[in-house]
C-alpha positions as CSV (number, residue, x, y, z in Angstrom):
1,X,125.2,102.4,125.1
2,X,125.7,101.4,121.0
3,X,123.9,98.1,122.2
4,X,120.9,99.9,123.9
5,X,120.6,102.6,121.1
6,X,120.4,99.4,117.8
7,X,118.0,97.2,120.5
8,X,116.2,100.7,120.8
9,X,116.3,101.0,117.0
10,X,115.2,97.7,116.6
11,X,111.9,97.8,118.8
12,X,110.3,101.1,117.1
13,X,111.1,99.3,113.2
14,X,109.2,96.2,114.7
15,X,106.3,98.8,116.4
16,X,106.4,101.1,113.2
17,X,105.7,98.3,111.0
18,X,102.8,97.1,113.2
19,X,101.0,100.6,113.5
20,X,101.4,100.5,108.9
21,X,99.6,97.0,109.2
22,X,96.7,98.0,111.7
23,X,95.8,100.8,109.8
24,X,95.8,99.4,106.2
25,X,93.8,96.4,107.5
26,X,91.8,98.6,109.6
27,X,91.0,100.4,105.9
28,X,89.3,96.8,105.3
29,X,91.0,96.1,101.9
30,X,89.8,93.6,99.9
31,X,93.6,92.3,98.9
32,X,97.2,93.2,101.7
33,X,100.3,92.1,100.6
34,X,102.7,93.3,103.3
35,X,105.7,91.2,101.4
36,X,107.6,90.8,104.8
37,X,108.6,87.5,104.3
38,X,111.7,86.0,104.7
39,X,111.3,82.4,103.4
40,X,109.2,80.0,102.0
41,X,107.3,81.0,98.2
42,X,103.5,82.0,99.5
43,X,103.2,85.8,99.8
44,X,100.2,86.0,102.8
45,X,97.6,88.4,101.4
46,X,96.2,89.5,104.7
47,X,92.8,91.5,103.1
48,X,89.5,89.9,102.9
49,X,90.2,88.4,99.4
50,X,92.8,85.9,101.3
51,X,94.5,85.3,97.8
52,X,98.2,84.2,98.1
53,X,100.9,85.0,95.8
54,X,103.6,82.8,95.3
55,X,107.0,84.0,95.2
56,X,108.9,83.2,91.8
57,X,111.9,83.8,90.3
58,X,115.8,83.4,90.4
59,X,117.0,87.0,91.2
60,X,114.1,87.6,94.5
61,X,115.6,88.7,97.6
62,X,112.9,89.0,100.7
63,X,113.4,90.7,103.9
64,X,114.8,93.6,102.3
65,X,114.9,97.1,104.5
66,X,112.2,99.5,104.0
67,X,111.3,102.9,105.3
68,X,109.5,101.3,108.0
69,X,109.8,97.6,107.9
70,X,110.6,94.8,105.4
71,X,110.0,94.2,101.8
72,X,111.1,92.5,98.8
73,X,113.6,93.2,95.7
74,X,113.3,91.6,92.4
75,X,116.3,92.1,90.0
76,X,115.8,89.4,87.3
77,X,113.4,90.1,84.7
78,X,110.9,86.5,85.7
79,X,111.2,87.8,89.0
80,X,107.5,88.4,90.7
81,X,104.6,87.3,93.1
82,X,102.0,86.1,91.3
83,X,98.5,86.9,92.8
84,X,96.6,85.2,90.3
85,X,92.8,86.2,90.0
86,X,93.2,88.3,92.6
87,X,91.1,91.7,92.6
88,X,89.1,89.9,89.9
89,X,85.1,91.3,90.8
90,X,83.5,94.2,89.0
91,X,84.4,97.5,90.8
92,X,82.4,100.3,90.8
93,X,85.1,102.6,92.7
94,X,89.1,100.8,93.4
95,X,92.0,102.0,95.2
96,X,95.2,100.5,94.5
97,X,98.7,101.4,96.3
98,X,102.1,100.4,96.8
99,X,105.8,101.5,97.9
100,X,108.5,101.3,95.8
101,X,112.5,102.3,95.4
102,X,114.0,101.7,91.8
103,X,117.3,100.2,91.6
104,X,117.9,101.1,88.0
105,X,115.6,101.6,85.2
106,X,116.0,100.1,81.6
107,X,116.0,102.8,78.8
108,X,113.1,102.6,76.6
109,X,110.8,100.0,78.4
110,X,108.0,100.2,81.2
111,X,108.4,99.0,84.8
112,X,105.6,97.8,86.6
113,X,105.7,97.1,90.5
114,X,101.5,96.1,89.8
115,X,99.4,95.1,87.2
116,X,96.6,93.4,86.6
117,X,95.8,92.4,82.5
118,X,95.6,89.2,80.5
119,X,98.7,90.2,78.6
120,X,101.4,92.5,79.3
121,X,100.3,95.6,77.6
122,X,99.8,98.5,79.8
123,X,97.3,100.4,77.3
124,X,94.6,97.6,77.8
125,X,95.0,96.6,81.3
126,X,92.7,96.4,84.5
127,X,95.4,99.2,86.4
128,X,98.9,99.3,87.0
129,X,101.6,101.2,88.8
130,X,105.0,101.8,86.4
131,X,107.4,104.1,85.0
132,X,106.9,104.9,81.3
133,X,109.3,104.7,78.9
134,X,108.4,108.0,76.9
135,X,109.0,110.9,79.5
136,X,112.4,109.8,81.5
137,X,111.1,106.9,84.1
138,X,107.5,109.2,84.8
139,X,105.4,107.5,87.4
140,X,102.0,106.4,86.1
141,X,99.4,105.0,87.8
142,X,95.9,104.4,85.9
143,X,93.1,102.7,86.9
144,X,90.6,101.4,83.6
145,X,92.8,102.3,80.7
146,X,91.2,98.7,78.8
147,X,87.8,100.1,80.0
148,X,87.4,103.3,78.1
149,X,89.4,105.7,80.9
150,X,91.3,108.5,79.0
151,X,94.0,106.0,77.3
152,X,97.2,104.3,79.8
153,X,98.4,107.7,80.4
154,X,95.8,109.0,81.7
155,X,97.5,108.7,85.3
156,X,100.3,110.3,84.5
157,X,102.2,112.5,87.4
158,X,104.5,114.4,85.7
159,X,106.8,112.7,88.3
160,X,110.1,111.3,86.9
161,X,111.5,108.6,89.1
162,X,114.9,108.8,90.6
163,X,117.1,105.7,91.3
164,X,117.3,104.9,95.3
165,X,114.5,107.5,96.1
166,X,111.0,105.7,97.8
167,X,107.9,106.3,96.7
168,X,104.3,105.6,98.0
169,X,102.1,105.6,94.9
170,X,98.3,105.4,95.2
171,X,95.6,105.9,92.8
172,X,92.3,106.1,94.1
173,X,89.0,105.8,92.1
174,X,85.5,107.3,93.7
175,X,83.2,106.1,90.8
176,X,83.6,109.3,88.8
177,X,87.2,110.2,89.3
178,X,90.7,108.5,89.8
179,X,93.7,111.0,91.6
180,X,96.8,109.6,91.8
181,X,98.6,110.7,94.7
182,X,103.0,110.5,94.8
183,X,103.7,110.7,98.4
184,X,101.1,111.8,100.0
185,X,100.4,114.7,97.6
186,X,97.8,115.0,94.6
187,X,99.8,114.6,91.2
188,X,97.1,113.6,88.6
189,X,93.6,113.3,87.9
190,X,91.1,112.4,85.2
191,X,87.3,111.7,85.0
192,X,86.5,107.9,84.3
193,X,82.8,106.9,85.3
194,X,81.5,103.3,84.5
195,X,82.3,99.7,85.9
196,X,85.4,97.6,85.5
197,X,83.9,94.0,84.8
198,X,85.2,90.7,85.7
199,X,88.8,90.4,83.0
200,X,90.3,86.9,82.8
201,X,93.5,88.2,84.2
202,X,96.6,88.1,86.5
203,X,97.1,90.5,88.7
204,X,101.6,90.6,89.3
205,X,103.7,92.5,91.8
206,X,107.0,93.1,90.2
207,X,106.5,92.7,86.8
208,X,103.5,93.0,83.8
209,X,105.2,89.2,82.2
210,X,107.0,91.4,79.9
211,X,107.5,95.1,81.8
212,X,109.9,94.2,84.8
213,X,110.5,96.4,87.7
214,X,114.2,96.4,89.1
215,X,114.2,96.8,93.2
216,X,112.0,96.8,96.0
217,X,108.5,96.6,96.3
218,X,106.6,96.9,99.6
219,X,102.7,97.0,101.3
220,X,100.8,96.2,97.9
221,X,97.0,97.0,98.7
222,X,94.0,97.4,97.0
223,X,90.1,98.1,98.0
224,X,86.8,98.1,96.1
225,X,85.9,101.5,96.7
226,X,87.9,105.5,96.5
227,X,90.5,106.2,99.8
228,X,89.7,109.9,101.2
229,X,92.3,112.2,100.6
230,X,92.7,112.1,104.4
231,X,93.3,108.5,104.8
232,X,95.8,108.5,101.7
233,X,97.7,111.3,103.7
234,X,97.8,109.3,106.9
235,X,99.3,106.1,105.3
236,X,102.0,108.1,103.1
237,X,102.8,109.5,107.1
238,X,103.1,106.3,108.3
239,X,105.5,105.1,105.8
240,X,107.9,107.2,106.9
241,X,107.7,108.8,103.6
């Protein structure tokens, strides 16, 4: 009985994980990072963009358990996948997402699970997803702050972050506005109208190359244009959140 009960168990991770993947891809993102690998350095982006990260540093472990599926867990402060130019056109409207659990947070310094800049600042970055190091561990997530949006915290939640607790974070941008969502439900928004050009940048999951996140990171996404409300709720469902 045990035996039929974990192959049971087993069989709806593996079909839960699939039903996440069909309906982010069916969302037709431009970059999907599902970070379910278990070996090898090449994280598969599986969204029209087709840029690979590569896997680096010493303290990575992959196939780590997730809500629904599999992710990664970075620990040691080089740790990252490194997308390169990925999410590199001129955006008119942008969604970026991703689900994360904190294994500990480092007492006055930023953690970034995503970011995309040509340094490691947050203030003049493309967007990013972190915890700020003013407010204890607040989850930010600001799309434009080095493009005239209303300064890095201009996303902020008013969400602290707790150790071991997952979140789904998604900001979405329609053109005009950017809402930040925490599980499913609406935590911030701010008016920002205007076009992010091209930035000679990187864009990093797990760390900003000088703000490092410490635990696991899963289904980084990202599309050129604003996720309903609607859609936003139905993927926070599906990650079991």
């Amino acid at each position: 009985m045990t035996r039929n009960v974990k192959q049971l168990s087993r069989m709806f991770h593996v079909y839960d994980r699939m039903n996440v993947a069909k309906y982010i891809k069916s969302l037709s993102p431009i970059h999907y990072w599902s970070l379910n690998e278990t070996t090898g350095n090449v994280a598969r982006d599986q969204g029209s963009g087709e840029v690979d990260g590569t896997y680096s540093g010493s303290g990575i472990t992959r196939g780590v358990s997730t809500p629904y599926g599999a992710g990664f867990r970075v620990s040691v402060n080089a740790d990252q996948v490194n997308c390169g130019d990925a999410a590199d056109s001129p955006f008119t409207e942008l969604t970026i997402s991703a689900l994360i659990k904190a294994d500990n947070f480092t007492v006055g310094r930023w953690r970034t699970p995503l970011h995309r800049n040509n340094g490691t600042s947050v203030g003049s970055s493309v967007f990013f997803i972190g915890t700020e190091t003013g407010a204890p561990n607040q989850i930010v997530a600001t799309i434009g702050s080095g493009f005239g949006a209303s300064g890095y915290m201009a996303g902020a939640t008013g969400i602290n972050a707790i150790v071991d607790t997952w979140y789904y974070i998604v900001a979405a941008w329609d053109g005009t506005t950017v809402r930040v969502y925490v599980n499913g439900n609406e935590e911030a928004t701010y008016s920002y109208a205007g076009q992010l050009t091209n930035k000679v940048a990187v864009t990093r999951i797990g760390t900003s190359g000088g703000y490092h996140w410490n635990g696991i990171i899963d289904e980084v996404a990202i599309w050129n244009k604003g996720l309903s409300v609607k859609k936003i709720k139905k993927l926070t469902k599906l990650m079991k959140i």
